[in-house]
C-alpha positions as CSV (number, residue, x, y, z in Angstrom):
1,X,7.9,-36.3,-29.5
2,X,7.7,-33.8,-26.6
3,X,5.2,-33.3,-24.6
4,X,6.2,-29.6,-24.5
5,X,5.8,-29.3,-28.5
6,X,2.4,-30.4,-27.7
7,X,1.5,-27.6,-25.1
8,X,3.7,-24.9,-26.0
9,X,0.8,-22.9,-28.9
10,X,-1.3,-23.0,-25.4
11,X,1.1,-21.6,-22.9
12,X,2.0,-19.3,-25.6
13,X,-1.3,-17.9,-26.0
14,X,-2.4,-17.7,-22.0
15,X,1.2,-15.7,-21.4
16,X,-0.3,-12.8,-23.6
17,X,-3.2,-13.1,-20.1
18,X,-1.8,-9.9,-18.2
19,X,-0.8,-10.7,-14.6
20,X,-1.9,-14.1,-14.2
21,X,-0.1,-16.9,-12.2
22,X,-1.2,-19.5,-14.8
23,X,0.1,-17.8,-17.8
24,X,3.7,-17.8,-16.3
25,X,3.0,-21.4,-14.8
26,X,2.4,-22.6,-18.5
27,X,5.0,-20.8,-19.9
28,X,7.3,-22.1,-17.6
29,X,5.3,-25.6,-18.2
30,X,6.3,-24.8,-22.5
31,X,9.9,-24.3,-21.6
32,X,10.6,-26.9,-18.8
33,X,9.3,-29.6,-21.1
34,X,11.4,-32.4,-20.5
35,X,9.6,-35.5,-20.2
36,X,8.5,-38.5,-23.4
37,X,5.1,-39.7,-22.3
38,X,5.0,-43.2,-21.3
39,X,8.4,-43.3,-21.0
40,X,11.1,-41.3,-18.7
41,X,13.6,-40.2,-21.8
42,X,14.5,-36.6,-21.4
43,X,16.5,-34.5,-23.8
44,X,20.3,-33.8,-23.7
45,X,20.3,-30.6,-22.3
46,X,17.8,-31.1,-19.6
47,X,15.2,-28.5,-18.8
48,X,15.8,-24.8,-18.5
49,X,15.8,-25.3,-14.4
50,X,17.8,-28.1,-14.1
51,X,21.2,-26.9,-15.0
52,X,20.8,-26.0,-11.3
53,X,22.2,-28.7,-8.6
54,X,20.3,-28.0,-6.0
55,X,17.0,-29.8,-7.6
56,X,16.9,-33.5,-8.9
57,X,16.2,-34.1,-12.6
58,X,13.4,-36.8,-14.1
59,X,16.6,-38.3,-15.0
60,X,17.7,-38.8,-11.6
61,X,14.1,-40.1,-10.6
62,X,14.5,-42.4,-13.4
63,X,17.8,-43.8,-12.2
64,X,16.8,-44.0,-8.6
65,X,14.4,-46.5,-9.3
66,X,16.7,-49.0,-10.4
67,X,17.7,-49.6,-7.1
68,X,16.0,-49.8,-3.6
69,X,18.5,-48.1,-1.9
70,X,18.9,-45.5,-4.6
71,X,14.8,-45.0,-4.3
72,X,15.0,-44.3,-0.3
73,X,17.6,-42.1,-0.4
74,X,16.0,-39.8,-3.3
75,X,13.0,-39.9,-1.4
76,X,14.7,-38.7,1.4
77,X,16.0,-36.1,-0.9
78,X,12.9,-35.0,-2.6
79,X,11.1,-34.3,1.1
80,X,14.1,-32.5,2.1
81,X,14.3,-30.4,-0.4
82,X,9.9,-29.5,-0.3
83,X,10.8,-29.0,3.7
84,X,13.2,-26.7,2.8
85,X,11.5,-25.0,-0.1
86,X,8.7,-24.6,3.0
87,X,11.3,-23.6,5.8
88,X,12.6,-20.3,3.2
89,X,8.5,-19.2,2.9
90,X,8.3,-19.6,6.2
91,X,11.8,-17.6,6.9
92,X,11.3,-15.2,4.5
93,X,7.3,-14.6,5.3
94,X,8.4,-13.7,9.2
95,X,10.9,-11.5,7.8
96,X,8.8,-9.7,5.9
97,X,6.2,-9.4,8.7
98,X,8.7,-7.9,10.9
99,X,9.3,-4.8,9.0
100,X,6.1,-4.8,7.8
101,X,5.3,-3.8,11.1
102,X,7.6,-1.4,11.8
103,X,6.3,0.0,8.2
104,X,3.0,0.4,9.3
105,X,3.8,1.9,12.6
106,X,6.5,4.8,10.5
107,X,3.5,5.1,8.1
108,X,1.3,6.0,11.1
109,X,3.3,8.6,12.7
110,X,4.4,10.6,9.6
111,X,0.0,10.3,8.8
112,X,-0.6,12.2,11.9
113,X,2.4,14.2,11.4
114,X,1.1,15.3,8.5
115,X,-2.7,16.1,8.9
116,X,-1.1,18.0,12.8
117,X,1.2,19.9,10.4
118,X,-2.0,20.8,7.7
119,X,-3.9,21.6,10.2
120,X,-1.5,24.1,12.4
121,X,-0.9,25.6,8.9
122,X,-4.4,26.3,8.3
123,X,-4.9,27.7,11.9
124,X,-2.0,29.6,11.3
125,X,-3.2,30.8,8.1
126,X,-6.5,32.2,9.5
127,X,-4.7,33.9,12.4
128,X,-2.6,35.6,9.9
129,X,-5.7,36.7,8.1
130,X,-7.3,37.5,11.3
131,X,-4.4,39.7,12.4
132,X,-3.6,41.5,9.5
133,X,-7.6,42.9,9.6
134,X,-7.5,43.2,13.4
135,X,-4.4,45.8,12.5
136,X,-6.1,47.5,9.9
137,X,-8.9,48.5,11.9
138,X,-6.6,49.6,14.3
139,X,-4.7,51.5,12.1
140,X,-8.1,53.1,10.7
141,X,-9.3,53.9,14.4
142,X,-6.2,55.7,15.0
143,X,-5.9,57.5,11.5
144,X,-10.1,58.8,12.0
145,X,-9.0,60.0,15.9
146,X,-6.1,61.7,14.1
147,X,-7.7,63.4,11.2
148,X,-10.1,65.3,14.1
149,X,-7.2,66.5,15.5
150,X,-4.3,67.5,13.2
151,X,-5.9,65.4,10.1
152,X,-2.5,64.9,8.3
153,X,-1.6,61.5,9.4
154,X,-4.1,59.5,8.0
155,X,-1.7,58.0,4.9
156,X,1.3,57.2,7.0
157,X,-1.3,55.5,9.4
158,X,-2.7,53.3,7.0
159,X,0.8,52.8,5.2
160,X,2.1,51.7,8.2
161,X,-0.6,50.2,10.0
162,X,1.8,47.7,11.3
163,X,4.2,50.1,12.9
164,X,1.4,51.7,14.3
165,X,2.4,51.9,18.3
166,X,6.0,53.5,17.0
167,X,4.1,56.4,15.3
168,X,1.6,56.6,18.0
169,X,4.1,58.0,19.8
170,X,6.4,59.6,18.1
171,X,3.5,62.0,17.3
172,X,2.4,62.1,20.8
173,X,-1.1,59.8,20.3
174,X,-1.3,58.2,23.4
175,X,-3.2,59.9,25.3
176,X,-5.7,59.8,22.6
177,X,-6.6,56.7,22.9
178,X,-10.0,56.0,24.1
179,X,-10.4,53.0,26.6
180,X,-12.5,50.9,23.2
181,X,-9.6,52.5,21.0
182,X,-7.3,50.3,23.6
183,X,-8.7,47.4,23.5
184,X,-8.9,47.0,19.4
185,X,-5.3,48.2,19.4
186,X,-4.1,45.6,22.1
187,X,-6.3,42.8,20.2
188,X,-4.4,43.3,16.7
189,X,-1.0,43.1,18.3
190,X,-2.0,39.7,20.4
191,X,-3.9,38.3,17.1
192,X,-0.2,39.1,15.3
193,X,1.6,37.4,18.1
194,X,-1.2,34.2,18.1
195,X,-0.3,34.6,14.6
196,X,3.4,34.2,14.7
197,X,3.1,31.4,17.2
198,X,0.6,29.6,15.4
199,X,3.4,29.7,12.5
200,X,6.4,28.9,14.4
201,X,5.0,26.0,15.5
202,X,3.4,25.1,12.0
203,X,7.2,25.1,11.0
204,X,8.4,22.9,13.7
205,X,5.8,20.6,12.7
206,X,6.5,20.9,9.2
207,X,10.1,19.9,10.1
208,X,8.7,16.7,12.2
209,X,6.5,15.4,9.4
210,X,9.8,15.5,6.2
211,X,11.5,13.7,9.0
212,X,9.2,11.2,9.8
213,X,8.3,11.1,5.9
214,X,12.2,9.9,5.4
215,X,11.8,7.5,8.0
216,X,8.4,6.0,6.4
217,X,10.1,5.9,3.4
218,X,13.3,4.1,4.2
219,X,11.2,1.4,6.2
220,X,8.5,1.2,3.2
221,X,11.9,0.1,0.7
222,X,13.0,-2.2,3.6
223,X,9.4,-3.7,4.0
224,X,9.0,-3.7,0.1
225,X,12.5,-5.5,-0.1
226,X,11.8,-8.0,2.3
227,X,7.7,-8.4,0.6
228,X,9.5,-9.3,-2.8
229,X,12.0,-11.5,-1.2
230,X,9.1,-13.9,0.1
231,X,6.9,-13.4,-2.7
232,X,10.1,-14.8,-4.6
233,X,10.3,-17.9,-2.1
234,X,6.4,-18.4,-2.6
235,X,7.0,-18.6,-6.6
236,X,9.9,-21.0,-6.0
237,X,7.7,-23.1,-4.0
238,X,4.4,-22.8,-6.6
239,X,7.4,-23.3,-9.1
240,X,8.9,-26.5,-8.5
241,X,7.4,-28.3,-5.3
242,X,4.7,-29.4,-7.9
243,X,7.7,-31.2,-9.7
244,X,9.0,-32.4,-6.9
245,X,5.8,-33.9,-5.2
246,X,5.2,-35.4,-8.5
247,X,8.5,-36.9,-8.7
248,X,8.3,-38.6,-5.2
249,X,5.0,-39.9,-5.8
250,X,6.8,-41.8,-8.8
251,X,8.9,-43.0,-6.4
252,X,7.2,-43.9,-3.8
253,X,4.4,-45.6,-5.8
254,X,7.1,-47.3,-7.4
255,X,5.5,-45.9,-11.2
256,X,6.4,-44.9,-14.4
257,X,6.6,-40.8,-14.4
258,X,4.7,-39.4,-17.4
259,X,4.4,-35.4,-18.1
260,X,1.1,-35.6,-17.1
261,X,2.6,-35.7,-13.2
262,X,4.0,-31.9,-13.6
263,X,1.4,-30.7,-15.6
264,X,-1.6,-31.6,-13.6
265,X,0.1,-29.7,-10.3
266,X,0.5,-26.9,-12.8
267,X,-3.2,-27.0,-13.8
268,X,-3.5,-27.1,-10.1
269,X,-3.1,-23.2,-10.4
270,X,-5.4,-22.4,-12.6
271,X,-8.0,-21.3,-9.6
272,X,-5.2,-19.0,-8.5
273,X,-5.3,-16.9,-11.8
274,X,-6.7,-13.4,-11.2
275,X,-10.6,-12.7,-12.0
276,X,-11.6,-9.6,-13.6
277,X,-15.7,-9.0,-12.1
278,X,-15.4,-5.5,-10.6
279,X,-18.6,-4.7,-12.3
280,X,-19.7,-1.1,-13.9
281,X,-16.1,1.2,-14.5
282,X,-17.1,4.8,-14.1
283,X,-16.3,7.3,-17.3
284,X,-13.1,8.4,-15.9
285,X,-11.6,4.6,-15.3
286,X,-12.1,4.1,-11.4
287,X,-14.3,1.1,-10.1
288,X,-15.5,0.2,-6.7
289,X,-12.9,-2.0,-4.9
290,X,-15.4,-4.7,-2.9
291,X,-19.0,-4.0,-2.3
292,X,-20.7,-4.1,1.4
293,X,-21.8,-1.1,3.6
294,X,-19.2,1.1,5.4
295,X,-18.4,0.2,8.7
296,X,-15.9,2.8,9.8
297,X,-15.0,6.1,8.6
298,X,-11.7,8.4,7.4
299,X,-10.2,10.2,10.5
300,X,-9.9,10.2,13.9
301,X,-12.3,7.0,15.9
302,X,-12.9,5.7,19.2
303,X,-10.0,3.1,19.4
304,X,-11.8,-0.3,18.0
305,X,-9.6,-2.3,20.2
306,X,-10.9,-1.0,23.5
307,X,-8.8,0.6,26.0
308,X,-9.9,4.4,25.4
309,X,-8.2,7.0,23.2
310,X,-8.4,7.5,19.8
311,X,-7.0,6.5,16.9
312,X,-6.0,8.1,13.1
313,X,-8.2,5.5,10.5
314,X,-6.2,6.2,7.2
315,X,-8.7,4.7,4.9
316,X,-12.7,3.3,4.5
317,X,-13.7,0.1,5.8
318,X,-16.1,-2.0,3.5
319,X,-17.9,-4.7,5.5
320,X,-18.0,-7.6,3.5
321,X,-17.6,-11.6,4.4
322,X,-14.3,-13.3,3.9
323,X,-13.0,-14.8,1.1
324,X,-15.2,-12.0,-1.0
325,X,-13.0,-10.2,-3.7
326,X,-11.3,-7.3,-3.9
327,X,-10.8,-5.9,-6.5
328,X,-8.4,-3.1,-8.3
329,X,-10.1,0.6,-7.6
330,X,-8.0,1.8,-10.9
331,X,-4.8,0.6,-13.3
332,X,-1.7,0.7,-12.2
333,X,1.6,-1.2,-11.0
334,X,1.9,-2.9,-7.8
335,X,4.1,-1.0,-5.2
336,X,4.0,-3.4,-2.3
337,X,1.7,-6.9,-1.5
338,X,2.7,-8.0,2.1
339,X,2.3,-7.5,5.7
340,X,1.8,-3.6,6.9
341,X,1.5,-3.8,10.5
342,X,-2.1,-3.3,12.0
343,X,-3.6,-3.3,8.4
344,X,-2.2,-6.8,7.5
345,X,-2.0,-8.5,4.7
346,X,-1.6,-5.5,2.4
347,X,-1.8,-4.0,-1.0
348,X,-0.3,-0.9,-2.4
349,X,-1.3,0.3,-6.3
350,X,0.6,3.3,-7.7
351,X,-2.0,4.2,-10.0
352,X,-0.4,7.6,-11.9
353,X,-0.4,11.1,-10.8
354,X,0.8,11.2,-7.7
355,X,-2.7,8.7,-6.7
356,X,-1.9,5.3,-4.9
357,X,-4.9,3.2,-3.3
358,X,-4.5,0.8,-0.4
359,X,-5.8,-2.5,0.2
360,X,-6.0,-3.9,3.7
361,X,-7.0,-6.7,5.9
362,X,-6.6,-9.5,3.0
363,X,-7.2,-13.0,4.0
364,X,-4.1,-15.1,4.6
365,X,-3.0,-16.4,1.5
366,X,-5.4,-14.0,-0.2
367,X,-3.1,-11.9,-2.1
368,X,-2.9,-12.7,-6.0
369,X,-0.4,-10.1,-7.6
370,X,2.8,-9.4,-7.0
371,X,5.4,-6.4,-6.7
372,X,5.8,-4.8,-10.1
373,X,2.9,-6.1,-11.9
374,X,0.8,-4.1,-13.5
375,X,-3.0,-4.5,-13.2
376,X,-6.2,-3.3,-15.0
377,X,-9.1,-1.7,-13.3
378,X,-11.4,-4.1,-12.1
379,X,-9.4,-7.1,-11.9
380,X,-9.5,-9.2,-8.9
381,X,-6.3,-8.6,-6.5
382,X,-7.2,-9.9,-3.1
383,X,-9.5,-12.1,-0.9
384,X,-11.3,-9.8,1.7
385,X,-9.6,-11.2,5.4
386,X,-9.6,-10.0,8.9
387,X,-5.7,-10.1,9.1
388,X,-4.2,-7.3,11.2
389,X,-5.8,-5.3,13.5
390,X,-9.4,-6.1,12.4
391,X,-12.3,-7.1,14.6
392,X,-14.0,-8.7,11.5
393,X,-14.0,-9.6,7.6
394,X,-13.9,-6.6,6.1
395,X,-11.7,-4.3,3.4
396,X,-9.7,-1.4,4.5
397,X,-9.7,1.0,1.5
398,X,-7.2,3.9,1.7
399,X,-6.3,6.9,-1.1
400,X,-2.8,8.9,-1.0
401,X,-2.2,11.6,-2.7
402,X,1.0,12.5,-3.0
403,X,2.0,9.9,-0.2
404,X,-0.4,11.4,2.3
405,X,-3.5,9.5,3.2
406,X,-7.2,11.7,2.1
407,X,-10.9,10.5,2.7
408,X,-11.6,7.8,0.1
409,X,-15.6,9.0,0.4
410,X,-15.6,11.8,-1.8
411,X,-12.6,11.0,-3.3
412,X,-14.2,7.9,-5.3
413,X,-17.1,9.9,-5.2
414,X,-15.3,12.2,-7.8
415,X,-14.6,9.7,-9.5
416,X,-18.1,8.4,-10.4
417,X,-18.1,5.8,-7.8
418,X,-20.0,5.6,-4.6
419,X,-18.5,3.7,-1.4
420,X,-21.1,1.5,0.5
């Protein structure tokens, strides 16, 4: 009878478990099945995983044993194959850190490319405003000075308020000009060239901010790629370096394998599985993502690292000790879980309308979802770390809307859910 018969109603049922480690680890568990208890019989076909050469079967434990020499070498085998397993998380985890660096540091520039660009629009804005009303007083002086004298100009004035120095003196107005007259007159046509400037250079940085918005993009894909790539070599490990410890303790123990080796390294995970525990979801579906007081604000900060200057924060730091959870701020899928430069260990959720939420600073070894996986509010995604550029345990929170970072404060504070 197989052992997998045996287990497979209760891998079926914790698979339905959204987003949990252990409900794929048991389902994997249902279908890899391959071992009698008591005895190291295995079916004809082998398990699922074993059609592949490059890992040894129970089979081949089983034959290895009937030999001394046969036993050494597989146990040679077996280690090299958990180094090596070890060696591509290693490989792949540095990888991913590289251009999760130079994510991070694209991410930064098009950030304060963005708020500069915002911000000279707004100026620009204002001076626009500010000119337009500078040139319609003008254009009312000048129509009032004209009306006591010929008092038929007054529409074309204020029609053409700003072509007013043409038809000052076309009709000979100059030298009505009082020296206040002057000045209001010289102070709309220097607010309309502030204006323009303010404008031209809004545009330029407009241009500066798509660009670096391309280039934050393409190293985002390149840092997602290389995130799923060692997430993959991490499940590969989780997957079968259980199997394999379990079949070189057989060996080296000189014992009789029974299923219970592979499953107790897959109970092993059960710890791993994510939590849900947010606490109280507001009305509109948002929760809070860690609880502790805020140590550091959205925006511009003295830079934390000494050394003078300032620095753009993109999110909300949440003191809190580590190993604490964090937990999901709303549903959505998982756009990126790996290293973003000074933020660290890193989180990304897409959660819908153009709103993504950031998690950073996790604890080594502290992220529990993975790319693509789609997560409930409240459930626990993280351990709370000091990875990065932190100073201490804490959770850097960020909101983006529409890829651009905005004060998580009132933001979640919209939402029904207060920070701190």
């Amino acid at each position: 009878m197989w052992v997998g018969d045996l287990m497979s109603g209760t891998a079926t049922a914790l698979s339905r478990l959204p987003g949990t480690r252990l409900a794929r680890a048991l389902a994997l568990a249902s279908v890899f099945s391959v071992v009698v208890i008591g005895s190291l019989a295995v079916s004809s076909e082998g398990p699922a995983w074993a059609a592949s050469t490059d890992y040894p079967t129970w089979a081949d434990v089983a034959a290895a044993r009937k030999s001394e020499a046969a036993t050494k070498a597989k146990i040679t085998e077996i280690q090299n194959y958990i180094a090596a397993l070890q060696a591509e998380v290693e490989r792949t985890q540095a990888e991913s850190e590289r251009l999760g660096v130079i994510y991070g540091e694209a991410d930064q520039k098009f950030q304060e490319a963005a708020l500069k660009a915002d911000e000279l629009q707004s100026q620009a804005d204002a001076a626009a405003a500010l000119a337009e009303q500078s040139m319609n007083n003008a254009g009312e002086m000048v129509a009032q000075m004209y009306r006591e004298g010929n008092g038929d100009m007054t529409t074309t004035l204020f029609v053409n308020a700003s072509q007013a120095d043409d038809l000052l003196y076309s009709y000979g107005m100059a030298d009505k000009f009082t020296e206040t007259t002057a000045t209001i007159y010289e102070t709309a046509v220097q607010d309309q060239k502030s204006a323009q400037a303010l404008t031209d250079q809004a545009d330029v940085a407009k241009g500066i901010r798509e660009q670096l918005k391309l280039e934050a993009q393409a190293a985002f894909e390149a840092a997602q790629a290389a995130a799923i790539a060692a997430q993959a070599a991490v499940d590969a490990q989780r997957e079968y370096q259980n199997q394999l410890e379990a079949q070189l303790a057989v060996l080296i123990e000189r014992r009789q394998a029974t299923e219970a080796d592979y499953i107790k390294g897959v109970q092993e995970q059960i710890s791993a599985g994510a939590q849900l525990g947010a606490g109280q979801i507001s009305a509109t579906g948002w929760a809070k993502p860690a609880s502790g007081r805020i140590t550091s604000g959205f925006g511009y900060r003295a830079n934390p690292w000494g050394g003078g200057g300032a620095s753009y924060h993109q999110g909300t730091d949440i003191g809190a000790s580590c190993g604490n959870a964090i937990y999901s701020a709303h549903a959505g899928t998982v756009v990126y879980a790996g290293w973003n430069g000074v933020y660290g260990y890193y989180i990304q959720i897409d959660n819908g309308d153009g709103i993504q939420t950031a998690y950073g600073h996790i604890l080594s070894g502290g992220i529990l979802v993975n790319i693509g996986q789609e997560v409930p509010v409240g459930m626990q995604i993280a351990k709370v770390g000091k990875t990065g550029g932190a100073t201490g345990c804490h959770l850097h929170y960020g909101v983006l809307i529409n890829g651009v970072v905005t004060n998580p404060v009132p933001f979640m504070s919209s939402q029904g859910i207060t920070l701190g």
